[in-house]
C-alpha positions in Angstrom: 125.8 147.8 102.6 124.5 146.6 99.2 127.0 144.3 98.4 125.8 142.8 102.1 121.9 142.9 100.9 122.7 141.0 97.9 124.8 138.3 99.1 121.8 137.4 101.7 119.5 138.0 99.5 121.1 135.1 97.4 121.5 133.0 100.8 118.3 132.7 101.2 116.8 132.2 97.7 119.3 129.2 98.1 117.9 127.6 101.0 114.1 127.8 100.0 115.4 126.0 96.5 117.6 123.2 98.5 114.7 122.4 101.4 112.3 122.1 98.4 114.8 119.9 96.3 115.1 118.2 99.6 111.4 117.8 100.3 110.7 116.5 96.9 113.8 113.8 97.0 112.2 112.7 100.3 109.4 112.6 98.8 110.5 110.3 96.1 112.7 108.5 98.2 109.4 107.6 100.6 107.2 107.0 97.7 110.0 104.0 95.6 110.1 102.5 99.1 106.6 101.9 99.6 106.6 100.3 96.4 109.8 98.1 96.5 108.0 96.9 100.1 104.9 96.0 98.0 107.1 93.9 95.6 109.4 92.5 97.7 106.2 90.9 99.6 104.9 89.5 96.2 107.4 85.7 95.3 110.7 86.1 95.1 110.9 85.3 91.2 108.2 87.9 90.3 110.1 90.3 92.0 113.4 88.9 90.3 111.5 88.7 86.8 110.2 92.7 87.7 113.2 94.3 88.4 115.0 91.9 85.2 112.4 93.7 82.9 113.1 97.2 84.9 116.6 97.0 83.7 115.4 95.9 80.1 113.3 98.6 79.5 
Protein backbone atom coordinates (compact mmCIF):
# COMPACT_ATOMS: atom_id res chain seq x y z
CA UNK A 1 0.00 0.00 0.00
CA UNK A 2 2.87 2.40 0.50
CA UNK A 3 4.97 1.37 -2.11
CA UNK A 4 1.54 2.16 -4.26
CA UNK A 5 1.25 5.84 -2.54
CA UNK A 6 4.69 6.60 -3.51
CA UNK A 7 4.89 5.56 -7.01
CA UNK A 8 1.69 7.93 -7.69
CA UNK A 9 2.83 10.28 -5.72
CA UNK A 10 5.86 10.49 -8.05
CA UNK A 11 3.45 10.15 -11.19
CA UNK A 12 2.02 13.04 -10.60
CA UNK A 13 4.77 15.37 -9.48
CA UNK A 14 5.99 14.29 -13.04
CA UNK A 15 3.14 15.52 -14.92
CA UNK A 16 2.74 19.05 -13.28
CA UNK A 17 6.76 19.44 -14.09
CA UNK A 18 6.33 18.09 -17.93
CA UNK A 19 2.88 20.29 -18.72
CA UNK A 20 4.79 23.26 -17.19
CA UNK A 21 8.07 22.39 -19.24
CA UNK A 22 5.55 22.06 -21.97
CA UNK A 23 3.73 25.31 -21.43
CA UNK A 24 6.95 27.26 -21.19
CA UNK A 25 8.49 25.58 -24.64
CA UNK A 26 5.17 26.63 -26.14
CA UNK A 27 5.55 29.57 -24.93
CA UNK A 28 8.92 30.14 -26.37
CA UNK A 29 8.21 28.43 -29.32
CA UNK A 30 5.11 31.12 -29.93
CA UNK A 31 7.04 34.04 -28.83
CA UNK A 32 10.62 33.21 -31.64
CA UNK A 33 7.79 32.92 -34.22
CA UNK A 34 6.28 36.14 -33.77
CA UNK A 35 9.57 37.56 -34.08
CA UNK A 36 11.05 35.57 -37.06
CA UNK A 37 7.43 36.82 -38.81
CA UNK A 38 8.49 40.37 -37.92
CA UNK A 39 11.81 39.88 -39.67
CA UNK A 40 11.09 37.93 -42.37
CA UNK A 41 8.58 40.93 -43.45
CA UNK A 42 11.55 43.46 -43.14
CA UNK A 43 14.12 42.95 -46.99
CA UNK A 44 15.27 39.94 -47.56
CA UNK A 45 19.14 41.01 -47.06
CA UNK A 46 18.38 42.61 -43.62
CA UNK A 47 16.96 39.55 -42.63
CA UNK A 48 19.99 37.57 -44.28
CA UNK A 49 22.61 40.15 -42.68
CA UNK A 50 20.41 39.55 -39.08
CA UNK A 51 20.47 36.03 -38.80
CA UNK A 52 24.55 36.13 -40.43
CA UNK A 53 25.30 38.27 -37.28
CA UNK A 54 22.95 35.79 -35.05
CA UNK A 55 25.31 33.02 -35.94
CA UNK A 56 28.40 35.41 -35.36
CA UNK A 57 27.62 36.28 -32.01
Amino acid sequence: MRRKKKNYYRESVGGTVTKSYAFFAGMVVSASGKYYNKERKKEKGEVRWTMKRNMLY
